[in-house]
C-alpha atoms as a printed R data frame, in Angstrom:
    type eleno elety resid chain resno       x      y       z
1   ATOM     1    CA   UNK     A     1 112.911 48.818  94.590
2   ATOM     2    CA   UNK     A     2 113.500 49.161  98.648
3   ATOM     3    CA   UNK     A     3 114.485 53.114  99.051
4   ATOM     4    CA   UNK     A     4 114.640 52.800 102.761
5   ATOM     5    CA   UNK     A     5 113.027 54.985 105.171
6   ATOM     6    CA   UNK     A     6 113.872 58.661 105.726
7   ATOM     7    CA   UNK     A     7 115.596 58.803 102.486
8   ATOM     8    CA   UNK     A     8 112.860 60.701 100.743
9   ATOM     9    CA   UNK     A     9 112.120 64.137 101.426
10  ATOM    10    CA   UNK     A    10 108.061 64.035 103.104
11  ATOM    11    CA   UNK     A    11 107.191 66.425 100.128
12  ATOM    12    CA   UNK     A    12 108.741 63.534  97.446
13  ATOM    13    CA   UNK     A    13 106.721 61.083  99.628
14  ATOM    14    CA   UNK     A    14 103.673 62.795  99.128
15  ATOM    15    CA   UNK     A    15 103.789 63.429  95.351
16  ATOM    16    CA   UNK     A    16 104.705 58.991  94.639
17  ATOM    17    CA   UNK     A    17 101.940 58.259  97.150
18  ATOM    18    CA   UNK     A    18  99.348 60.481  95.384
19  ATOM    19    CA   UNK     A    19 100.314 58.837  92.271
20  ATOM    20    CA   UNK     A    20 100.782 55.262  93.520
21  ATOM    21    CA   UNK     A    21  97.416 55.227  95.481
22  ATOM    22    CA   UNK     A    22  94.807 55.452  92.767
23  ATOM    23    CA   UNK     A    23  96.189 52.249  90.762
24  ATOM    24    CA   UNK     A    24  96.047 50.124  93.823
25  ATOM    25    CA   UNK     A    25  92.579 51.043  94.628
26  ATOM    26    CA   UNK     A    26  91.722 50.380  91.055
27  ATOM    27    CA   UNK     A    27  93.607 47.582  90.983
28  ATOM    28    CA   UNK     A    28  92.194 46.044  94.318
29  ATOM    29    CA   UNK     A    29  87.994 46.823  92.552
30  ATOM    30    CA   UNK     A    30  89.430 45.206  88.836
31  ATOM    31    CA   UNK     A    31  90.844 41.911  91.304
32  ATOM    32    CA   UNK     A    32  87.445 41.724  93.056
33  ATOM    33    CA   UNK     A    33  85.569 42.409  90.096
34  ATOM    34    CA   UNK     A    34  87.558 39.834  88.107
35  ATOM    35    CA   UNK     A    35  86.996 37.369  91.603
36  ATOM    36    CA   UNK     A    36  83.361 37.633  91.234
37  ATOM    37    CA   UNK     A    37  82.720 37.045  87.633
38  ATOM    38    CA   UNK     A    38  85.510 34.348  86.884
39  ATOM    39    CA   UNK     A    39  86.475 32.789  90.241
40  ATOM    40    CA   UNK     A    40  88.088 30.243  87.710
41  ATOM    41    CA   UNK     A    41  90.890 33.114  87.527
42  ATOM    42    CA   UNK     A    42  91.083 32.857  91.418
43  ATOM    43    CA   UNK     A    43  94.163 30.574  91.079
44  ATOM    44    CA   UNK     A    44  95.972 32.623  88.541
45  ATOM    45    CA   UNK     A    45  95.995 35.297  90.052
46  ATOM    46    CA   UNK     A    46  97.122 33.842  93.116
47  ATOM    47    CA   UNK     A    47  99.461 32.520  91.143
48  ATOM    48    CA   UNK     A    48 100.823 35.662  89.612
49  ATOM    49    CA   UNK     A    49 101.036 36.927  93.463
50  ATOM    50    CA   UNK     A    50 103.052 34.267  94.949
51  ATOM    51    CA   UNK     A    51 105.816 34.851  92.077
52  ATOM    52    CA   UNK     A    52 105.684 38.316  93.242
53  ATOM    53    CA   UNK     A    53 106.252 36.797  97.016
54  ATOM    54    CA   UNK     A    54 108.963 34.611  95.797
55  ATOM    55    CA   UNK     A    55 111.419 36.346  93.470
56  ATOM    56    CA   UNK     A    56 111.397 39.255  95.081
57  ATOM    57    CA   UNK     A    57 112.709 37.649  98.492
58  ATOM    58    CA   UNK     A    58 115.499 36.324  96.830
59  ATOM    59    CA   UNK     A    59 118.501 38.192  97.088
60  ATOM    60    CA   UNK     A    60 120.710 37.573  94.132
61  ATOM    61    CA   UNK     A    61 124.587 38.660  93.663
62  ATOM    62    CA   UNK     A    62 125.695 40.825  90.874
63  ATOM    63    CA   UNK     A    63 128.679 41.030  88.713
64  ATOM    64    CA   UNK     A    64 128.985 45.262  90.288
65  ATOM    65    CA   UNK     A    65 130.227 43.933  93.760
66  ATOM    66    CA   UNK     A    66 126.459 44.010  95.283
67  ATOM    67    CA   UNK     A    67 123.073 42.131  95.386
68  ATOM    68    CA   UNK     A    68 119.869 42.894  94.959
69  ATOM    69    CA   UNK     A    69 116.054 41.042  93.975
70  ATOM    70    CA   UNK     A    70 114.412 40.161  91.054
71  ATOM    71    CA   UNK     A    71 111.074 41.747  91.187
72  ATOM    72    CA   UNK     A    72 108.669 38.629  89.826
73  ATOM    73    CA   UNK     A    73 105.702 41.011  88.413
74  ATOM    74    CA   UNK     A    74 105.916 40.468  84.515
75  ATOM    75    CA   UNK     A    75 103.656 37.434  85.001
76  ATOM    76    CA   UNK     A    76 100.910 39.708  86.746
77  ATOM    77    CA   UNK     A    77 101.210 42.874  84.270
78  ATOM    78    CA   UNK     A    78 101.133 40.709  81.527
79  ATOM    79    CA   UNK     A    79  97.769 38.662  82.400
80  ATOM    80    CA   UNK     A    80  95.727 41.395  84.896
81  ATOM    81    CA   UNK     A    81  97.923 44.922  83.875
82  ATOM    82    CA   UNK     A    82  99.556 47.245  85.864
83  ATOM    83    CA   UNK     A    83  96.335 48.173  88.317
84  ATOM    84    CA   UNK     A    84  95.818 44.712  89.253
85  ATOM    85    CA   UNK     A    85  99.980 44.569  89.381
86  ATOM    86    CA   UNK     A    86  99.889 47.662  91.608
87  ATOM    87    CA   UNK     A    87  97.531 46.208  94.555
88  ATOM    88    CA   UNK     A    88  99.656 42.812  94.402
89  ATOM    89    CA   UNK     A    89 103.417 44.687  94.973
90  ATOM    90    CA   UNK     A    90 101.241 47.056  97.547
91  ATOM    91    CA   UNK     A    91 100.913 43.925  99.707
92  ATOM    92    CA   UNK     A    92 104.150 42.137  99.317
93  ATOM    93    CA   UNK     A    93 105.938 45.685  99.978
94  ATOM    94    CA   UNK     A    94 103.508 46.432 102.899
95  ATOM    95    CA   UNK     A    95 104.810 42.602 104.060
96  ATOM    96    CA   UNK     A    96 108.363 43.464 103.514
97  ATOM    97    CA   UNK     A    97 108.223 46.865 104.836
98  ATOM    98    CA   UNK     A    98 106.687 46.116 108.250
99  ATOM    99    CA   UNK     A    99 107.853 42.766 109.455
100 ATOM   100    CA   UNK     A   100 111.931 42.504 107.471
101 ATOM   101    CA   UNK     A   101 112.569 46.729 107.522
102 ATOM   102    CA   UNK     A   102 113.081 46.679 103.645
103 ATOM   103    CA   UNK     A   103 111.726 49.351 102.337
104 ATOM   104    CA   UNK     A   104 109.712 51.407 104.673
105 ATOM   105    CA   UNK     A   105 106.118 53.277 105.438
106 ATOM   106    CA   UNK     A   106 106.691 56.720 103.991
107 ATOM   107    CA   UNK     A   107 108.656 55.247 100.780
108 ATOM   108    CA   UNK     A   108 105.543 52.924  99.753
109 ATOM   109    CA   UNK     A   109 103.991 54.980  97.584
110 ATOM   110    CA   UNK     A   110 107.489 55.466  95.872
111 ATOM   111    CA   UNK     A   111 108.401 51.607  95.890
112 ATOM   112    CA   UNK     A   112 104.976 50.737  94.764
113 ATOM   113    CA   UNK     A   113 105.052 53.091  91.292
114 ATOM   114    CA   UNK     A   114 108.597 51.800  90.829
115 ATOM   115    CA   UNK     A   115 108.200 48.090  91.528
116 ATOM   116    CA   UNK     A   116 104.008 48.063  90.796
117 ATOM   117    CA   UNK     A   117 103.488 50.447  88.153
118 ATOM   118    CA   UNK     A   118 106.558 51.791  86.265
119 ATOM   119    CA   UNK     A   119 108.271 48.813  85.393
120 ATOM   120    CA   UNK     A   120 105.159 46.377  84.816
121 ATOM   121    CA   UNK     A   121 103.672 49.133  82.436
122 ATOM   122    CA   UNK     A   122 106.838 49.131  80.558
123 ATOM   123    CA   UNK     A   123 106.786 45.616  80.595
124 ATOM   124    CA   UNK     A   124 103.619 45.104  79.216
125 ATOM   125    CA   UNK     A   125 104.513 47.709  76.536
126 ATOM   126    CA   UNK     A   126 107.461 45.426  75.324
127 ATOM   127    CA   UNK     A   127 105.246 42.402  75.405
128 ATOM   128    CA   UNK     A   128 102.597 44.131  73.052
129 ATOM   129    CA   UNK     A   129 105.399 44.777  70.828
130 ATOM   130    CA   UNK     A   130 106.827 41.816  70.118
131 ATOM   131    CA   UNK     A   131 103.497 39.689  69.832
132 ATOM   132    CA   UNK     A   132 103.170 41.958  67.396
133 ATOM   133    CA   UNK     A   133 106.190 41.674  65.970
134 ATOM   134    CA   UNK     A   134 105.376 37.664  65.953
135 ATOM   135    CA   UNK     A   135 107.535 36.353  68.881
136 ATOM   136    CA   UNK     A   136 106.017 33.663  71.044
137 ATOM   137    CA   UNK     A   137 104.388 33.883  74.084
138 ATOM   138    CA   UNK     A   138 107.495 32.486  76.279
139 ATOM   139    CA   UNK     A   139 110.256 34.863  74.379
140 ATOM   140    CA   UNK     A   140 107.270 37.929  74.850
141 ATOM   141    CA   UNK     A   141 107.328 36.369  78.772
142 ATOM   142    CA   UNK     A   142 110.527 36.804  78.761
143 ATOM   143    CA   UNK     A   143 110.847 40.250  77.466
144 ATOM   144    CA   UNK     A   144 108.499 41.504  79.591
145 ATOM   145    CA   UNK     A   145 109.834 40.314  82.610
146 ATOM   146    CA   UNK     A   146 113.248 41.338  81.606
147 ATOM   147    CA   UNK     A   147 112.098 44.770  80.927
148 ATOM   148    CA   UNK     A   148 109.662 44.928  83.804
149 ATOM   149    CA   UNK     A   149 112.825 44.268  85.984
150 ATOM   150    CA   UNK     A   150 115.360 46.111  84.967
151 ATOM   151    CA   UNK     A   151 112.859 49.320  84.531
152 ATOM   152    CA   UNK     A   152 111.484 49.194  87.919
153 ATOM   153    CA   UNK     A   153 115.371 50.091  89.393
154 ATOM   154    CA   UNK     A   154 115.309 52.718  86.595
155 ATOM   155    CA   UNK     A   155 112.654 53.929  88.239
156 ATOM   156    CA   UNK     A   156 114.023 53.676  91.773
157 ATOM   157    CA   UNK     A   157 117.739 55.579  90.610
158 ATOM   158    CA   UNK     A   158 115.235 58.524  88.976
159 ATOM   159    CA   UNK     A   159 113.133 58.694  92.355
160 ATOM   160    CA   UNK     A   160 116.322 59.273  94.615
161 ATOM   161    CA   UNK     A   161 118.098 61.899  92.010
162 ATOM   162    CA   UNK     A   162 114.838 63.853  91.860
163 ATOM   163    CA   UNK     A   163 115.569 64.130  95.819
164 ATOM   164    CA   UNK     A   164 119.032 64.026  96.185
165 ATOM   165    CA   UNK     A   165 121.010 64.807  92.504
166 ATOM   166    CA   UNK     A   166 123.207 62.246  91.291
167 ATOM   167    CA   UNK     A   167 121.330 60.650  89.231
168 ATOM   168    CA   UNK     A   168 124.437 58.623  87.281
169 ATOM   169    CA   UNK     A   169 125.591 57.190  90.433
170 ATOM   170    CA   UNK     A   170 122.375 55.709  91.533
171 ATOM   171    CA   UNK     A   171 121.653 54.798  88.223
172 ATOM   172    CA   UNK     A   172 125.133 52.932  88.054
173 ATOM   173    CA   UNK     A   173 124.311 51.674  91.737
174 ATOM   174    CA   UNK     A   174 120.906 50.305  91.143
175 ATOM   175    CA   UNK     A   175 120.258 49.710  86.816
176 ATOM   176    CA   UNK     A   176 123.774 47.866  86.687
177 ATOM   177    CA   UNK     A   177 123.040 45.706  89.394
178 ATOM   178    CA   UNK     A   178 120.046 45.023  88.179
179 ATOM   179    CA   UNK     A   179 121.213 44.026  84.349
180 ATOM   180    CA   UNK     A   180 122.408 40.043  85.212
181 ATOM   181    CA   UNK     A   181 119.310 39.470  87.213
182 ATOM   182    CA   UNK     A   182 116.531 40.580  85.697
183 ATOM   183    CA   UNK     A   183 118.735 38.372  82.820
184 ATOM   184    CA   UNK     A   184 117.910 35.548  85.565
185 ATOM   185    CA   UNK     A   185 114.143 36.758  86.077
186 ATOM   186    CA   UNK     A   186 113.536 36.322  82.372
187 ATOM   187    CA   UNK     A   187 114.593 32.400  81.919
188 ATOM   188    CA   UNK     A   188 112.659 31.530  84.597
189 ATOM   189    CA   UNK     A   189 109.364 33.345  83.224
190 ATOM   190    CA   UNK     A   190 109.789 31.944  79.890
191 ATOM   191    CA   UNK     A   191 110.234 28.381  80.864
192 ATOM   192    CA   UNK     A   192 107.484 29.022  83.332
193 ATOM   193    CA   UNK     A   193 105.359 30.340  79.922
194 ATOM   194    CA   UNK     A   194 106.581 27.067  78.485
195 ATOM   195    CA   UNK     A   195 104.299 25.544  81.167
196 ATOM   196    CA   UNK     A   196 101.194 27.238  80.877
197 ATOM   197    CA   UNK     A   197 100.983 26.415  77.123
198 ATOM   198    CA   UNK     A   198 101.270 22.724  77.698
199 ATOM   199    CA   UNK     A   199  98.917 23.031  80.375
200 ATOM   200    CA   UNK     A   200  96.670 26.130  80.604
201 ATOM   201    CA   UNK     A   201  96.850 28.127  77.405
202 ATOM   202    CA   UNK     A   202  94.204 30.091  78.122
203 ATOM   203    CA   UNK     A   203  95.464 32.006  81.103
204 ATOM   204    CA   UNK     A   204  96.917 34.083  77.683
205 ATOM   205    CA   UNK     A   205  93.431 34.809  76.624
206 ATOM   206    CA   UNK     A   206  93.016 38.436  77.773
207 ATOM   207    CA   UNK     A   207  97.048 38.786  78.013
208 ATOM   208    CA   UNK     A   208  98.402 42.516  77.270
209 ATOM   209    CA   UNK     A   209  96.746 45.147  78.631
210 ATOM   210    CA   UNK     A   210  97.850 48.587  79.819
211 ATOM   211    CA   UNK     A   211  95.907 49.716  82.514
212 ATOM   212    CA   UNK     A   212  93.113 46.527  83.035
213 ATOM   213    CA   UNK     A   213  93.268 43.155  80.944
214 ATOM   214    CA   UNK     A   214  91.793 43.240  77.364
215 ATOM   215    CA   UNK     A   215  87.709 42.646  77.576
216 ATOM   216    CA   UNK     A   216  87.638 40.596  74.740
217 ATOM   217    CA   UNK     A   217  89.004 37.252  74.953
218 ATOM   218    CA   UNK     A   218  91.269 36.575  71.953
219 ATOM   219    CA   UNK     A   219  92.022 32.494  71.421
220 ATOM   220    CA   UNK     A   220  94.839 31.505  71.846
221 ATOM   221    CA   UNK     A   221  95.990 28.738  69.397
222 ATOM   222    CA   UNK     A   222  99.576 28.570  70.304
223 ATOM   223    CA   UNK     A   223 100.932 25.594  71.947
224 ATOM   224    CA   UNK     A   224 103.694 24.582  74.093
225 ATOM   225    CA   UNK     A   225 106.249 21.460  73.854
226 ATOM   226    CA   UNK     A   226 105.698 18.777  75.302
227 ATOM   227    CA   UNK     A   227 109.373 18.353  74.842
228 ATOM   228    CA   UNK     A   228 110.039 20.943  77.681
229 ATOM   229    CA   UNK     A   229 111.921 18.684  80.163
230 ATOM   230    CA   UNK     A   230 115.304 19.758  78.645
231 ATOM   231    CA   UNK     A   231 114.007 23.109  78.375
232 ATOM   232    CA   UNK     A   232 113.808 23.327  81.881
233 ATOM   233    CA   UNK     A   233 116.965 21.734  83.082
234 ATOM   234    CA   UNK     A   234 119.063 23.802  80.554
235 ATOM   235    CA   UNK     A   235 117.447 26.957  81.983
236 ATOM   236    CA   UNK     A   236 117.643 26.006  85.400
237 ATOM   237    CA   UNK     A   237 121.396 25.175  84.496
238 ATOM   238    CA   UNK     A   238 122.393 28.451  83.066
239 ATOM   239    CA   UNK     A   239 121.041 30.573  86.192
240 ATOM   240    CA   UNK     A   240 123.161 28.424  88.211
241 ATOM   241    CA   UNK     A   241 126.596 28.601  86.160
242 ATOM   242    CA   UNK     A   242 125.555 32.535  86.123
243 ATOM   243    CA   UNK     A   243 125.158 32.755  89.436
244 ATOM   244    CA   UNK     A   244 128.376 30.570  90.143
245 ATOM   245    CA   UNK     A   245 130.233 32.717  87.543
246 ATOM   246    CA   UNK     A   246 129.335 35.734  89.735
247 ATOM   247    CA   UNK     A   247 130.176 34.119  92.965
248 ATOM   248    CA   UNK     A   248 133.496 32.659  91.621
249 ATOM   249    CA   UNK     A   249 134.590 36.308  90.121
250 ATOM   250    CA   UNK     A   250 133.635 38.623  93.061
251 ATOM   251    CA   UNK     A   251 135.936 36.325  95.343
252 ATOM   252    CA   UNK     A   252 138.796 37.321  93.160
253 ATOM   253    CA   UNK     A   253 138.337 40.514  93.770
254 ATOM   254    CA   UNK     A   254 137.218 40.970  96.736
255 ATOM   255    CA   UNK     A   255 133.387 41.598  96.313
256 ATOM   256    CA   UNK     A   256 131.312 42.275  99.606
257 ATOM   257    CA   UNK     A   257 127.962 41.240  97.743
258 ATOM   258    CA   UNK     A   258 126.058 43.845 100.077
259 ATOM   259    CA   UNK     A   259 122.576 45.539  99.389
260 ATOM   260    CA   UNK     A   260 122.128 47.852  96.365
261 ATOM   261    CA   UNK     A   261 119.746 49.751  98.720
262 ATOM   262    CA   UNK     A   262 122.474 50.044 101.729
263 ATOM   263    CA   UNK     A   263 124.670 50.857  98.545
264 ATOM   264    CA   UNK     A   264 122.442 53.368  97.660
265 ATOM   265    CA   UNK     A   265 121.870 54.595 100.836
266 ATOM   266    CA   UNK     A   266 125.808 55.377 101.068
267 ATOM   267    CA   UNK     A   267 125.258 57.856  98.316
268 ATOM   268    CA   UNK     A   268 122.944 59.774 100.379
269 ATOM   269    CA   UNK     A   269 124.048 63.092 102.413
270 ATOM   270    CA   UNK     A   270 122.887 63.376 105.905
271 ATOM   271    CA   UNK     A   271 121.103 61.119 107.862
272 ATOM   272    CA   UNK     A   272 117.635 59.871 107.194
273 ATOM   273    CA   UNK     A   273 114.519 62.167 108.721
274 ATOM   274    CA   UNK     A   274 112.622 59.190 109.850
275 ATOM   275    CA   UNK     A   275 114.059 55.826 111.105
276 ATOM   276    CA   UNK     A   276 110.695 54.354 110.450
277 ATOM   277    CA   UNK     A   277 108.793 51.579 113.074
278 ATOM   278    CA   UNK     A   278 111.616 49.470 113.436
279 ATOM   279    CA   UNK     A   279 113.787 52.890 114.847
280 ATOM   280    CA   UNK     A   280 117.982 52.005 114.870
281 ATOM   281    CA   UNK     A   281 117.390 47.931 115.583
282 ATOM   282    CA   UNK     A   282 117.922 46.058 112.943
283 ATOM   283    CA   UNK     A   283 117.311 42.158 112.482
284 ATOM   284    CA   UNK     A   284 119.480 39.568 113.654
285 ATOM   285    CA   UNK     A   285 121.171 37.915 110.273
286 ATOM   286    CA   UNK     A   286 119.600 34.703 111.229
287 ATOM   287    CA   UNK     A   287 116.199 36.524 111.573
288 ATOM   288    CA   UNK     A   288 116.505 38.729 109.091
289 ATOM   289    CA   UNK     A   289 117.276 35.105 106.843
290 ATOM   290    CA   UNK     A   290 114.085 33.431 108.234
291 ATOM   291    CA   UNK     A   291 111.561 35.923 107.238
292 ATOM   292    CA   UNK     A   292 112.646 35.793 103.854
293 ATOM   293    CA   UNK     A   293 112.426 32.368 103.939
294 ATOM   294    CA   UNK     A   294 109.368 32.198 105.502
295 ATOM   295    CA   UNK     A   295 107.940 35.168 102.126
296 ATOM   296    CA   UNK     A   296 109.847 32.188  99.774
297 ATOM   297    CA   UNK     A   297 107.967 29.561 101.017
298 ATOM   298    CA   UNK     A   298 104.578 31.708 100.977
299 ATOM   299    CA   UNK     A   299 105.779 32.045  97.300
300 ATOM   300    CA   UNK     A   300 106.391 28.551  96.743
301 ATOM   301    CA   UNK     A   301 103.589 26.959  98.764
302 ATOM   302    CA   UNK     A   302 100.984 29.070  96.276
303 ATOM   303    CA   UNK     A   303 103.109 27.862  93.189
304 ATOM   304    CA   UNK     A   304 103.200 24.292  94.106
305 ATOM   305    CA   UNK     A   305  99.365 24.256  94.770
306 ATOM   306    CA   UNK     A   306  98.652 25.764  91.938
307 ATOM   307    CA   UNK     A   307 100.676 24.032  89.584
308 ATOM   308    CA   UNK     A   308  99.340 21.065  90.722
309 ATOM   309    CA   UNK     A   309  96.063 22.264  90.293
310 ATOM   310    CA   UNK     A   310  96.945 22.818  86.896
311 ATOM   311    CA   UNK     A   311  97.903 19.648  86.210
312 ATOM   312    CA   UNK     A   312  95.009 18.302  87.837
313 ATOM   313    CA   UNK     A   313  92.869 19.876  85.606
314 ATOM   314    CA   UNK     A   314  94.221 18.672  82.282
315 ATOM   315    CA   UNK     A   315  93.922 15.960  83.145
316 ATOM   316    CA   UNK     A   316  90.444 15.853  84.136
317 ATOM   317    CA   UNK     A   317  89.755 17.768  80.696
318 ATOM   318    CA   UNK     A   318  91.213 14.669  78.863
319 ATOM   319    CA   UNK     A   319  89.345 11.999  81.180
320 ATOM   320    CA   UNK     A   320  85.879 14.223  80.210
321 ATOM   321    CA   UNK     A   321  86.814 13.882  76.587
322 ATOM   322    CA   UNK     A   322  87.678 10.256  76.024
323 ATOM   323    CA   UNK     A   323  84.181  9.885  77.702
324 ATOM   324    CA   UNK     A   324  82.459 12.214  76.206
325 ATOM   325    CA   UNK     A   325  83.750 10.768  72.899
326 ATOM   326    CA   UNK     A   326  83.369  7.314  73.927
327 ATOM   327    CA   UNK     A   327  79.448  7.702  74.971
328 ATOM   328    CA   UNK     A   328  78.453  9.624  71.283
329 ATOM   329    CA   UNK     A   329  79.938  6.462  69.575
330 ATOM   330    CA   UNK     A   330  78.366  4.224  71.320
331 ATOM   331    CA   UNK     A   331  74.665  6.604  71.069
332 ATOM   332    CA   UNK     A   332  75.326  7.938  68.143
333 ATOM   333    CA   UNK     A   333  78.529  6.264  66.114
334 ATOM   334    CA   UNK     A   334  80.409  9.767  66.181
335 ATOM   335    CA   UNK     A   335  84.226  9.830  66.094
336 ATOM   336    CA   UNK     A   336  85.799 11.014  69.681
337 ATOM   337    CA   UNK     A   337  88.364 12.450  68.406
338 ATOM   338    CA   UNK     A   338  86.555 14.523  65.874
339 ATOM   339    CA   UNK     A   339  83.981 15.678  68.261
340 ATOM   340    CA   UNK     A   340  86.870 16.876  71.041
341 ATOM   341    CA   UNK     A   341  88.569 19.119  67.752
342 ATOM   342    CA   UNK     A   342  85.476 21.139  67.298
343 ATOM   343    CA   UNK     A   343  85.126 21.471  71.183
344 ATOM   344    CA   UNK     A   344  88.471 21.908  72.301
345 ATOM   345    CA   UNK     A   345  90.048 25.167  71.022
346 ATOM   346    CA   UNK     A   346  93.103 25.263  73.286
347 ATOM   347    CA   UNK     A   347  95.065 22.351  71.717
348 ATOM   348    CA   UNK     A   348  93.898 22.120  67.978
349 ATOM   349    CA   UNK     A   349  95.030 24.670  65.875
C-alpha cells in the first residue's frame, strides 16, 4: 500500500489523485455530517480510525522472505463505507508519508484508492454477501477484513504494472506477501466483532454500505458470547504460533524479512523522478522504530479509551434498568424484567 516516491510516472499520479480525491472529500462531509447528527457515533468512528493507525504500523513477516502491514480498514468500510474509509487512510497515509517516508506526496492519491477505496469497497462487497448468505457478523468481519487486505496490495501490484509492466512479479511481490497477514488481520477483526456484540451491538445497525452507510437502521438481534474469553486467547494464540512459524522457517533459509515496498521498488528500472521531502536521508532504524511506535500507541491509546467506554456504558444501561424496573414495581407492581424486554432490543431476541 506504500509505492514510494518517484516510482509513479507524474501523469499516473495525476489520473489516482483525480480519482482518489472526490471520495475523501465526500467522505470527510458524510464524517461531519454523521458528527453532527449522532455525536453518539463520535467514538466509533474514532474507533474504526485508530485500528487504521494501529495495524497498519505493524510490520509483519511473511512466509515469501519479506514483510509488510496489515491495513486495519475492514472495520471502517464495513460500519461508515468506503467514503468515510477514504478520508480516514487519507490521514494515516498523509501521517506516514510525511513524518516515517513510507509512502510519499505524489503517490497519495494512488495509496489512498488502493489502501482507502479499492480494497474496503471490495471488502464491503464480500461482507454483503455472506450476511446474505447467513454467516455471522464476526465470520462476515472477518471476511471483509481478509478481503479488504489482501485486495488493497492487488490494487497496489496493478498500479505499478500500469506504469512499469510486470505485472506477475509485483503481483507475486506484493499479493503473496500479503496472503498470511491479511490471514492475521482477519482473527483479530472477528474476535474484535465478538466484542461489540457482547457489548455494543448496535454499532452493526447501519453496517454494509457501498459508498455511505445504509440510512435505515436495520436491528440487529444477533448476540455475542459471553463465553468469548477462550475465544480470544485461542486467536491471540494462533497469530503468534503463525507468526513464530514464519520466523522459525525464514531462519532456515535464510530470509532477510525486508519491505515488500523496497522489494518492489527493486523491480523498478531507473531511478525514481522525485526523492520526495525527505530527499536521499533516510531514518535512523531506531527512529524509524519510534515513530511507528509512537502511530501504535496513537492506535492503541484510542482503542483502550474506547473500549473502556464501551464497557462503561453497558454497564450503566444495566444499572438504568434494574432501576427503572425496580421503581415501576414499587409505583406500579410491573415486572422489571418484562418491562426491560420490550425496551431493550439489543439483547432480547
Amino acid at each position: 500500500m506504500h509505492i514510494m516516491e518517484g516510482y509513479l510516472d507524474p501523469i499516473w499520479c495525476a489520473v489516482w489523485f483525480s480519482l482518489a480525491i472526490p471520495f475523501i472529500v465526500f467522505g470527510a462531509k458524510a464524517i461531519v455530517k454523521l458528527m453532527r447528527e449522532h455525536p453518539e457515533q463520535k467514538m466509533t468512528v474514532a474507533l474504526s480510525g485508530a485500528f487504521i493507525f494501529l495495524l497498519s504500523s505493524m510490520k509483519l513477516p511473511s512466509v515469501t522472505g519479506s514483510s509488510s502491514h496489515p491495513t486495519g480498514t475492514g472495520l471502517s468500510a464495513v460500519l461508515y463505507g468506503v467514503s468515510a474509509t477514504s478520508f480516514l487512510a487519507f490521514i494515516v497515509l498523509i501521517f506516514q508519508a510525511i513524518l516515517l517516508a513510507h509512502g510519499g506526496i505524489t503517490t497519495l492519491g494512488a495509496n489512498v484508492f488502493s489502501m482507502g477505496i479499492f480494497g474496503p469497497f471490495c471488502g464491503i462487497l464480500i461482507w454483503n454477501l455472506l450476511r446474505k448468505a447467513g454467516a455471522t457478523i464476526p465470520v462476515s468481519l472477518m471476511g471483509a477484513a481478509i478481503v479488504a487486505d489482501l485486495l488493497t496490495y492487488v490494487c497496489t501490484s496493478i498500479q505499478m504494472g500500469l506504469n512499469w509492466g510486470g505485472y506477475v512479479e509485483f503481483l507475486t511481490t506484493f499479493a503473496v506477501t500479503q496472503i498470511p497477514l491479511s490471514i492475521v488481520e482477519g482473527i483479530l477483526f472477528y474476535m474484535f466483532a465478538t466484542y461489540l456484540l457482547n457489548n455494543k451491538p448496535e454499532v452493526f445497525e447501519t453496517a454494509g454500505g457501498i459508498i455511505f452507510p445504509k440510512k435505515e437502521a436495520v436491528a440487529v438481534t444477533e448476540t455475542g458470547t459471553k463465553k468469548s474469553k477462550t475465544l480470544y486467547v485461542a486467536g491471540f494464540a494462533v497469530i503468534a504460533v503463525v507468526v513464530i512459524a514464519i520466523l522459525a522457517y525464514g531462519a532456515s533459509v535464510g530470509f532477510e524479512f525486508g519491505g515488500a515496498d523496497d522489494a518492489a521498488g527493486s523491480l523498478v528500472d531507473g531511478d525514481p523522478w522525485w526523492t520526495g521531502i525527505w530527499g536521499d536521508y533516510e531514518l535512523p532504524g531506531e527512529t524509524e522504530s519510534m515513530l511507528f511506535a509512537l502511530q501504535a500507541a496513537i492506535g492503541a491509546i484510542i482503542i483502550g479509551f474506547v473500549i473502556g467506554r464501551f464497557t462503561k456504558t453497558k454497564a450503566e444501561k444495566e444499572l438504568e434498568k434494574e432501576g427503572n424496573g425496580g421503581a415501576q414495581n414499587k409505583v406500579q407492581g410491573a415486572e422489571p424484567a418484562a418491562e426491560a424486554s420490550k425496551t431493550d432490543k439489543y439483547y432480547y431476541k
